[in-house]
N, C-alpha and C positions, 0 to 999 in steps of 0.2 A: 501160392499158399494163402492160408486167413490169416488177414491179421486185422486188431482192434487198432484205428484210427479217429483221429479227430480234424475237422479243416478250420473249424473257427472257437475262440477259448466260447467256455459256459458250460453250463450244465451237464447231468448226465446224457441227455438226448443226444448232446453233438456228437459220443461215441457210437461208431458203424466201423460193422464187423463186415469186411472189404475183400474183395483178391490182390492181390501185392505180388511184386516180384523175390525173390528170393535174397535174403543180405549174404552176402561173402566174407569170411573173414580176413580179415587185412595183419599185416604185419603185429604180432604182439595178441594177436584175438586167436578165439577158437569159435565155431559157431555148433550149435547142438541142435539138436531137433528138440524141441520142448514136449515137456512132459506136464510140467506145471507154471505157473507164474506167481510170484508174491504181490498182492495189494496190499500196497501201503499209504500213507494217509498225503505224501508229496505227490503223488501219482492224480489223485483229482486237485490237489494244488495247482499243480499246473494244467490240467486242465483247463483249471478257473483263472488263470494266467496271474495267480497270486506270487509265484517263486521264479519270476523271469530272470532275475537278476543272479542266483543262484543256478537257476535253468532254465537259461536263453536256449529256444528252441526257434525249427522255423514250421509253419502250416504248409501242407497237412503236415501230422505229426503220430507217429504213433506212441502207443504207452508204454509203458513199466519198467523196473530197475530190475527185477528178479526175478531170477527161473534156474529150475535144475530140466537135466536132460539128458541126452549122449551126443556125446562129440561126434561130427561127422562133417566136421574139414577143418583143418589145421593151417593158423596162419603163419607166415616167413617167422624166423625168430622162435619159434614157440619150441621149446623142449619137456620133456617130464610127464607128457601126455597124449595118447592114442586116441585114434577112432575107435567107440565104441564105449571110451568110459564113462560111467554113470556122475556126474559132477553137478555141481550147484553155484553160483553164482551169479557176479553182476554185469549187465550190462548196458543195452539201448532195447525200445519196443520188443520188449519181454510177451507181451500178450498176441504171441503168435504163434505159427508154427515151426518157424527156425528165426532163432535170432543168432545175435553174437555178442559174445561175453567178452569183457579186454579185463577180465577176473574172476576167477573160480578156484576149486579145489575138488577134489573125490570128494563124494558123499561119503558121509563112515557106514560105517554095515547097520542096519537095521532101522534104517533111518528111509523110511520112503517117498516115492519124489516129493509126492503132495506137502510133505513135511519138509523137506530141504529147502522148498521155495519158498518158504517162509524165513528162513533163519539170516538170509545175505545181510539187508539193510540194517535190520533190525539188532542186529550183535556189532554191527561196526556203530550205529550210533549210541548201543548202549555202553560201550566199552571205550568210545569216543567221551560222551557226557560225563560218566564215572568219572575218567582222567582230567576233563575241565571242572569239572565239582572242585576236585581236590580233596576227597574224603579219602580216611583210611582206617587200616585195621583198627577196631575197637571204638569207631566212631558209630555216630545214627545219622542215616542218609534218610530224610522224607522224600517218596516217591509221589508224588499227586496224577492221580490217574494211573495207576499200576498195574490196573490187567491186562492192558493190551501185548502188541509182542513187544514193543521197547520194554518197557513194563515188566514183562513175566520174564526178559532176555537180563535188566538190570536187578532185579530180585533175586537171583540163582549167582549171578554172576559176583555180586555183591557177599552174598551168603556165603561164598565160594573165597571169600577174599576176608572173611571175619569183620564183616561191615553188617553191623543191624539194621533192617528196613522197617520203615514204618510205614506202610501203603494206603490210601484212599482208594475206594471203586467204589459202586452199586454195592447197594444190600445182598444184594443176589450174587456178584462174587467175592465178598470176605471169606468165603471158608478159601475158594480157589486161592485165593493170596497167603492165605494162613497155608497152603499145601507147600506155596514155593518159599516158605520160611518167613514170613513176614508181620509184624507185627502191624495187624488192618484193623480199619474203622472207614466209613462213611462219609463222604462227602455232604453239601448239602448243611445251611443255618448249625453255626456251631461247632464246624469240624475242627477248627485249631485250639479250641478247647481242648476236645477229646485227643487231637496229637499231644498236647502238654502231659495230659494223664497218662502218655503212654512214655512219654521220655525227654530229656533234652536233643534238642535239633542241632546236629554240626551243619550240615548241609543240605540243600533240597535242588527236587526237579521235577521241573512242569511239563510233563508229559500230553496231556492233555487242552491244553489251550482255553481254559474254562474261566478266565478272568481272576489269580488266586495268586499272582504276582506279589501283591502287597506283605499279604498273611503269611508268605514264605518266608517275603523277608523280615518281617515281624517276628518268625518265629525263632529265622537262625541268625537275626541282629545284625547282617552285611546283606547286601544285594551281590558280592562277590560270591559270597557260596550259595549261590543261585544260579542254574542254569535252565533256560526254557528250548524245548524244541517247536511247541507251538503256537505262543504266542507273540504275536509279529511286534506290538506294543510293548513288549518285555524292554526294551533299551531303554525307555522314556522314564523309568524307574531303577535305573542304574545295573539290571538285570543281562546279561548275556545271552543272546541267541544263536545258539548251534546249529549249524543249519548247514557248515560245508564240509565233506565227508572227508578223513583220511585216511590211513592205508586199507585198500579192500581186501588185498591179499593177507595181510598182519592178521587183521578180525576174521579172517577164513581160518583161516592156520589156527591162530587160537578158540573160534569154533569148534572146528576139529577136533580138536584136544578136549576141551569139555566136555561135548558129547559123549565122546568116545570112553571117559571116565564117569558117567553118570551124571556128572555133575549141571546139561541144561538139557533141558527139553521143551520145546516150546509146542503148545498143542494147536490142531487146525481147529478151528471152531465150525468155517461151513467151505464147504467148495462150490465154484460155481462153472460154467462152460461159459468157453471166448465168449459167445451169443450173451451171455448175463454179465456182462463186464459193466452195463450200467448199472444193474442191482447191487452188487459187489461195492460200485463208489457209494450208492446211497447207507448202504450199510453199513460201510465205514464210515460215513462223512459224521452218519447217528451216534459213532462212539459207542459204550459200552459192550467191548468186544472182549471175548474173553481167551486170548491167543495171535490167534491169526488166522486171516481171508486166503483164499488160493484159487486163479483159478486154471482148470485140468484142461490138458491137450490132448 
């Protein structure tokens, strides 16, 4: 089979697209045939051997957390699911053509792979963050860097919970923000002004890693109701880093359920082929995404 590897950490170049032997699922797994894989922003983190300690790996290595696909071998243990069905979730080097997932669920209906393989990570760490925040109904959650998928996953999710967001992105997606219910403005000289004008702050999250640690706290008066997913510095400021994932199946299951009642939708912005899994990191790495990367098998 192909699959995307790397043998030593760095840049995009170190990833080659390889022949591999086939992964088996092991007790507790299912392995699929892939159909798509999710990029997400940990994925060239470790690459770059920045998240060792979170994700000790060993070289060569392959990538990705997420992918949907069909099952097509069932590991000891495993009940509630056949060869053949369409499912999405988590696992180990996703960016191939059969991986294995030790977590998944059914895709719901109308939801297509490309899109499924978007939503694993991205809902467990926003629904993860949300519950470390500690915000709730009736409160204002500032989202800093809001359009990505964490982003567009904690915006809906949020809305969905009677929590107002107030989001920062690019000029170029305030309207998209303003679509997933949210009360947006601009990053960029000035912006914790223009959040002031827009409401008081219970709690915030640093989505993006853009050095804005301070001004969060500044704005919601505790480094406790602050949570960052991407800035490694965030503790040095009394800030909390999220960074290690909990239940997969829980945020599947409740995926599930939102989708399926309207309530998330997270869109693909571009697709790429295994062969462009280095273009894929660099265009993640640039930020300003509006969704989610995928790429197709």
């Amino acid at each position: 089979m192909k699959k995307v590897s790397f043998a030593e950490f760095g840049g995009p170049d170190v990833l080659q697209l390889m022949d591999a032997e086939e992964p088996h699922a092991g007790p507790g797994q299912v392995r699929i045939a892939v159909r798509a894989a999710g990029v997400n922003p940990v994925d060239w983190r470790v690459r770059e051997g920045q998240v060792l300690g979170a994700h000790p790996i060993e070289l060569p290595s392959g990538v990705g957390l997420d992918a949907s696909g069909v099952v097509d071998e069932i590991g000891e243990g495993v009940e509630g699911v056949e060869v053949g069905d369409r499912v999405f979730g988590e696992g180990s080097s996703t960016y191939a053509e059969f991986a294995v997932l030790s977590a998944w669920a059914r895709m719901p209906e109308g939801l297509t792979f490309e899109e499924a393989a978007g939503y694993p990570s991205v809902v467990e760490t926003a629904l993860r963050i949300i519950r470390e925040v500690g915000v709730r109904s009736g409160q204002t959650l500032l989202v800093s860097g809001a359009s990505g998928g964490v982003g567009s996953a904690v915006l809906q999710i949020a809305r969905d919970r009677g929590i107002t967001v107030i989001g920062t992105a690019g000029a170029a997606n305030q309207d998209y923000l303003r679509s997933l219910g949210a009360l947006a403005t601009t990053y960029g000289e000035g912006w914790p002004e223009r959040v002031r004008q827009l409401g008081h702050v219970d709690a915030a999250l640093d989505l993006a890693g853009s050095g804005v640690i301070r001004e969060l706290v500044e704005l919601t008066g505790d480094p406790r109701k602050v949570i960052s997913i991407a800035d490694l510095g965030a503790p040095e400021l009394g800030v909390r880093f999220s960074g290690v994932a909990g239940s997969v199946p829980e945020a599947l299951a409740e995926a599930v359920g939102l989708i399926s009642r309207g309530k998330l939708r997270i869109p693909v912005e571009k697709s790429y082929t295994l062969a462009e899994a280095a273009a894929a990191h660099v265009d993640s790495r640039a930020g300003h995404t509006r969704g989610r990367r995928v790429l197709v098998v």
